[in-house]
C-alpha positions, 0 to 999 in steps of 0.5 A: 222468376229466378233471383240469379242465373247465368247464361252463356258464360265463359271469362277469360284474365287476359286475351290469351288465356285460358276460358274458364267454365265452357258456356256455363248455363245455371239458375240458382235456386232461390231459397236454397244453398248452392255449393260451387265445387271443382278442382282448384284452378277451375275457377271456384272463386273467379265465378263469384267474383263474376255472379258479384258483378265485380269481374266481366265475363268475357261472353254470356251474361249474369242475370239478377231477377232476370236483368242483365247485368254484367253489361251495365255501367260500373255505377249501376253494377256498384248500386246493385252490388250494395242493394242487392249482393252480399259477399262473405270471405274466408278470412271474415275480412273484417277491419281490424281498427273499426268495432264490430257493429261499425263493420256489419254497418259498413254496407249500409253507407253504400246503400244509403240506409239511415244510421239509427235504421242501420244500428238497429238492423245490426243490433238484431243480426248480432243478437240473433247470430249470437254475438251481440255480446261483442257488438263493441269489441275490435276483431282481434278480441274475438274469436275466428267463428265470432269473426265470421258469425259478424261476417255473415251479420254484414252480408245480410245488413242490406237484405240481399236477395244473394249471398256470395261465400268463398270457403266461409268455413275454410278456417273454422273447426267443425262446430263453428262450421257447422254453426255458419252452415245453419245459419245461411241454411235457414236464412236461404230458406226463410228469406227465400234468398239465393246463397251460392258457397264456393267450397272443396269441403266435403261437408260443406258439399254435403250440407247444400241444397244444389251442387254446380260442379266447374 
């Protein structure tokens, strides 16, 4: 059984434009990194905005162990995204007023995770990424590759059976890059999680498992 895959799949922004990725079909690897690559404009970031039930495609379909979903009522796709999806930006996207173990809590409060079972999964993440040290601090006083490092905390809080990266290393220098990389590398693989990196970054590209070209 695959945990996600497409078949069929074409998006459209308005009736007139443009439909990106020509019928895609794709099974996504569980246990493994894949790198979505393409010129800009082909729709890198669109695709896992669609693969995270938060665009429609305008045919084909998004499949998660192997149920539809693209077709569910907004409610059920909400449920699944909080229970089952975890999402990290480029930019961390971290509030900057809310301390740093409150934002890796945040996805818990959708999900419905008790707090002290929240706290105390949070409290492990940080540790074992590093950055526990700096569970109380506010994201202006840390630095960008802690940033993301709490980033990633946050996208694996509720256990996701998949992560969901655009360009998570688009503002690191290349150890802290490299840094992230390990970690969704060797999360993938001993969580048998399904991680797919929208990226035009050669090493990047070259750390994955899979590359799907657009």
């Amino acid at each position: 059984m695959s945990i996600l895959s497409v078949r069929d799949l074409g998006f459209k922004y308005t009736k007139d434009s443009e439909e990106l990725f020509d019928g895609l079909s794709f099974q996504f690897a569980p246990g493994k990194v894949t790198a979505l690559t393409g010129p800009s404009g082909r729709g890198k970031s669109t695709l896992l905005y669609v693969l995270g039930l938060m665009l429609t495609p305008s045919r084909g379909e998004v499949f998660l162990h192997d149920q539809p979903q693209s077709s569910t009522p907004d409610a059920v796709r909400s449920k699944v995204r909080a229970d089952q999806l975890g999402f990290v930006f480029q930019d961390s996207s971290l509030d900057p007023s809310r301390t740093i173990i409150d934002s890796v809590i945040e996805p818990t409060l959708y999900a419905g995770v008790d707090r002290k079972i929240a706290m105390a999964r949070a409290e492990q993440l940080l540790e074992e990424l590093g950055v526990a040290a700096r569970s109380d601090h506010k994201p202006g006083q840390i630095s960008g590759g802690q940033a993301q490092r709490v980033a990633v905390a946050r996208a694996l809080i509720n256990n996701p059976a998949v992560i969901l990266a655009d360009e998570p290393t688009g503002n690191l220098d290349p150890t802290n890059a490299a840094g992230v990389l390990d970690i969704l590398s060797k999360d993938a693989g001993t969580q048998q999680r399904t991680v797919v990196i929208a990226t035009h970054d050669p090493y990047v590209i070259s750390r994955a498992d899979e590359v799907l070209a657009l």
